[in-house]
N, C-alpha and C positions, 0 to 999 in steps of 0.2 A: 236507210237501214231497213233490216226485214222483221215486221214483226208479226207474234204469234201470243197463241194465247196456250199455256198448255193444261191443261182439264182432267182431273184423275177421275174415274168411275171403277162403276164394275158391273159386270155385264147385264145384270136385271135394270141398272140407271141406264145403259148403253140409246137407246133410241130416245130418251129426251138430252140427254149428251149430243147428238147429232146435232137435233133440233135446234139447241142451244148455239152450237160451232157454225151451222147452216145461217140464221140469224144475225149472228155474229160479223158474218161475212157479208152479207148481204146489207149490212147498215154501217158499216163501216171500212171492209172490204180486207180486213185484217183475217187473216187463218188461225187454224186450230192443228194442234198435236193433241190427240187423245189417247190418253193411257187405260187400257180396259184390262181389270185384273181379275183374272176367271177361275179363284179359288172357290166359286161358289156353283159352278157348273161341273158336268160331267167330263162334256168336251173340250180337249187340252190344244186340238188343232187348229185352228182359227187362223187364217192368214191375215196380216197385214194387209190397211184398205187404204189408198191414196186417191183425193176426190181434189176438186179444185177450192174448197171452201175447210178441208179437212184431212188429216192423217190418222189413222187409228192402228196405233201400236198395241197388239197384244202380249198381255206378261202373265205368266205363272206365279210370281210373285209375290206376295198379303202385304198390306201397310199402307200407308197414305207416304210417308217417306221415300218411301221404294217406288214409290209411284210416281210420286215429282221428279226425282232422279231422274228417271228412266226418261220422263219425259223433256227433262233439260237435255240430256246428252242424246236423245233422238232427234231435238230440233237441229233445225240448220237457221234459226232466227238467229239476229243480234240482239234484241232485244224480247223478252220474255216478261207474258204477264201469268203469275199460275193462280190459278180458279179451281173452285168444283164446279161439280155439276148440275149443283140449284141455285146457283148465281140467274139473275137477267143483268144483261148487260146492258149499260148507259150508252147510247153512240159517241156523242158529243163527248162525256167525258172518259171514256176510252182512248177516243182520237188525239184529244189534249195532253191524257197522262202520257201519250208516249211520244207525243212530241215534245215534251219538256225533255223527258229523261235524254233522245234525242238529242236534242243541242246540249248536253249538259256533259259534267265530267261524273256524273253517278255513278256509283256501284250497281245503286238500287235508288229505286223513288218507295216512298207506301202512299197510299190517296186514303178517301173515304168511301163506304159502303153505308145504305140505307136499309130500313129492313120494312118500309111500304114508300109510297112516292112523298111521301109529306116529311117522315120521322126517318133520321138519320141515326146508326147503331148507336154509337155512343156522343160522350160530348168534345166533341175534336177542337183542335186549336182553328183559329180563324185566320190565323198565318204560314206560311213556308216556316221551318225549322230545320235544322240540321240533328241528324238521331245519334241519339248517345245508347251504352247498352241499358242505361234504363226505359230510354220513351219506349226500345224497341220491344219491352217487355208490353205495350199495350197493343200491339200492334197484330191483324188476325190476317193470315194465311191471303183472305184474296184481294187482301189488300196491295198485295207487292208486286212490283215491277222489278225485272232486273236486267243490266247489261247481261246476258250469258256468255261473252268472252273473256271478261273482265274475271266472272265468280269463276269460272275453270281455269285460267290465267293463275289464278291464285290457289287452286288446286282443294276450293270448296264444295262440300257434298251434305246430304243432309244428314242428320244424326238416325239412323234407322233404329233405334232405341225408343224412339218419341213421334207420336203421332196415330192418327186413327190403325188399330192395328198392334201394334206394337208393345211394350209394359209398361210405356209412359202414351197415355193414350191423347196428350196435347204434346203441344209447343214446338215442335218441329219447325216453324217457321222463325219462330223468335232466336231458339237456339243457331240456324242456319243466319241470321242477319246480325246474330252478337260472333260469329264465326267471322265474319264480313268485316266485322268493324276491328278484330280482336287482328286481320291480317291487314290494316291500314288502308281498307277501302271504307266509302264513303257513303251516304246516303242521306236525302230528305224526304221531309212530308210535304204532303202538297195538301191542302181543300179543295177537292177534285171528287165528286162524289163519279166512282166506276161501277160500280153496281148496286142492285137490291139483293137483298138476301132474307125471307120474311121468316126463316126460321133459327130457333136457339142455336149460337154455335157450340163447339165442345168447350171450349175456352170460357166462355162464359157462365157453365155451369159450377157452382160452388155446393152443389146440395147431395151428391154422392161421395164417397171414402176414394174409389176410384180417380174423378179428376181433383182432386183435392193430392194424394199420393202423387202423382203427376205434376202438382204445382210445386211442388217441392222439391222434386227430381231437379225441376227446370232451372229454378232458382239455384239451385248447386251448382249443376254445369254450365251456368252464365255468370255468376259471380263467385263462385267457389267458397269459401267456409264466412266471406264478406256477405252473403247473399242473407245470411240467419236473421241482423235488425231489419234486412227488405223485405222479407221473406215475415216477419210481426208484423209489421207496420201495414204489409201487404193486405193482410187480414182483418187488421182496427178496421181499416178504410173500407172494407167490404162490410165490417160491421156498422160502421154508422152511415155508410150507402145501403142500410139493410139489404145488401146481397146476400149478407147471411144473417140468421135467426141468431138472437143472443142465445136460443137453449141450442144450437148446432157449433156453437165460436170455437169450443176449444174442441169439439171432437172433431171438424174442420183442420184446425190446428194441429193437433196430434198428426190427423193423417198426413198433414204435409211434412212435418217432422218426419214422419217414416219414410216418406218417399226422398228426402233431402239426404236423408241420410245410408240410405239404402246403396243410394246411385253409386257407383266407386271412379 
């Protein structure tokens, strides 16, 4: 099976995107679709680059959603892993996630990501699991792998409402794999650390109105008016993981309230 990696940026990231895809290829021999979105430049002309380690699709397009898309339905892989473009990639375990997903009957695999060579992002199970729409609420963007015949097969797209870009400025990934489960495809986790990532992602911050508004969106359009006690409890747990400040809890709270309820 062919696989690929596909990478969103935008055109000031574009040459350590390369680098990355060049690397990439070179240690494990796996390709790249790179999606370059050039709302932030003058020039709108930009041709399409085809190299033997990489593809670079350019889009007019804003979003981080619109940008995976693009770059799902421009690959010609079967199997798709989607990344940014400050990822470093593991070799070894690159290679592994996709030969699992590979022999398997998955929709989708999710692995682990580290955020230096010692310390791993969060605290991940130490077994393979099968994902329900709640694990997949922990679950962050480059962490996943997908069949891409499978999710177009089922006529899966990402929610362009959600994501860097957009009014909900997370969860685009999570809502895309509770989308997945919610059409009777399948997915696991694996303990497979695929990349590092040494810096905060958006998902993880809890200390702006912004992605707080956004967690609440998400919780809505993944569990619908079911999602309000996950959507609490969501929050306790941040509090006594002090991710969040007790003097931040309920304005936290509130804003996800508005974003939960905003969403239609």
């Amino acid at each position: 099976m062919k696989k690929e990696l596909i990478i969103s940026t935008v055109f000031s990231g574009l040459t350590k995107t390369k680098f990355l895809a060049e690397n990439c290829y070179l240690t494990t021999g796996i390709r790249s679709t790179i999606v370059c979105q050039l709302f932030e430049v003058d020039i709108k002309n930009y041709q399409n680059e085809y190299t033997p380690a990489y593809d670079i699709i350019y889009s007019l397009d804003k979003g981080l959603a619109r940008s995976r898309m693009l770059g799902i339905l421009s690959s010609s892989a079967d199997l798709v892993w989607i990344t940014d473009d400050d990822i470093e990639v593991i070799p070894q375990g690159a290679i592994a996630a996709f030969k699992e997903i590979e022999l398997s009957n998955d929709d989708f695999i999710t692995t682990k990501y580290a955020v230096s060579e010692n310390t791993e992002r969060k605290k991940y199970s130490t077994s393979e699991f099968i994902h329900s729409r709640v694990s997949i609420m922990k679950v962050s963007s480059i962490e996943i792998i997908i069949n891409r015949n499978k999710i177009l097969n089922k006529g899966i797209a990402f929610d362009t409402r959600f994501g860097l870009g957009a009014i909900y400025k997370s969860g685009e990934e999570n809502i895309f794999l509770a989308d997945i489960l919610r059409k009777g495809g399948k997915g696991r986790f694996l303990p497979i650390i695929t990349s590092i990532h040494r810096d905060l992602t958006s998902g993880g911050d809890f200390t702006s109105n912004t992605a707080n508004f956004a967690k609440g969106a998400i919780f809505r359009r993944v569990f619908s008016f079911s999602g309000i006690p996950l959507l609490i409890a969501f929050y306790i747990k941040r509090l006594l993981k002090k991710e969040v400040e007790l003097a931040r809890f309920f304005t936290s709270l509130t804003s996800s309230f508005k974003g939960f309820f905003k969403l239609k």
